[in-house]
N, C-alpha and C positions, 0 to 999 in steps of 0.2 A: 637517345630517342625520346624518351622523357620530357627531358628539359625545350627539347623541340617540340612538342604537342604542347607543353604548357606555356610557351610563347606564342605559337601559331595562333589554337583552338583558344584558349585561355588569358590571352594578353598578359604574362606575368615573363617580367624580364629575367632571361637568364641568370643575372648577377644574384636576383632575389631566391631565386630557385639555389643557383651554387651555395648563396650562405647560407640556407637551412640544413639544420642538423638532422641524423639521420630517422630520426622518429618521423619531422615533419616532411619529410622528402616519400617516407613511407606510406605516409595517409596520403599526399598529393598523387601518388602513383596507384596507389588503390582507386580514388575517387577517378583518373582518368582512365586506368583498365571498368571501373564499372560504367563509366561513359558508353566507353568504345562497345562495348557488352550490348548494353541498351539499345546504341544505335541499329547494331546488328540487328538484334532481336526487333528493331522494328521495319528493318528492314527486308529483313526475312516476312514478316508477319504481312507486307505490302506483296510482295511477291506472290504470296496466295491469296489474297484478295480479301 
């Protein structure tokens, strides 16, 4: 699922994503759950006006 939002949302090819080790696969996956976090939260925050 990952690898998929970091192609989609992110334009970073698959291939580049598979060959990072697992540290840098850890921080990329952090930085797109705090994305998806943010968005929420601003779109909750639309919601009420």
């Amino acid at each position: 699922m990952f690898a998929y939002l970091a192609f989609v949302k992110y334009h970073m090819r698959p291939s580049v994503f598979a060959d990072m080790d697992m540290n840098e696969k850890a921080v990329v996956i952090a930085f797109i759950q705090q994305h998806a976090k943010d968005e929420q939260d601003e779109m909750n925050k639309a919601k009420r006006g």
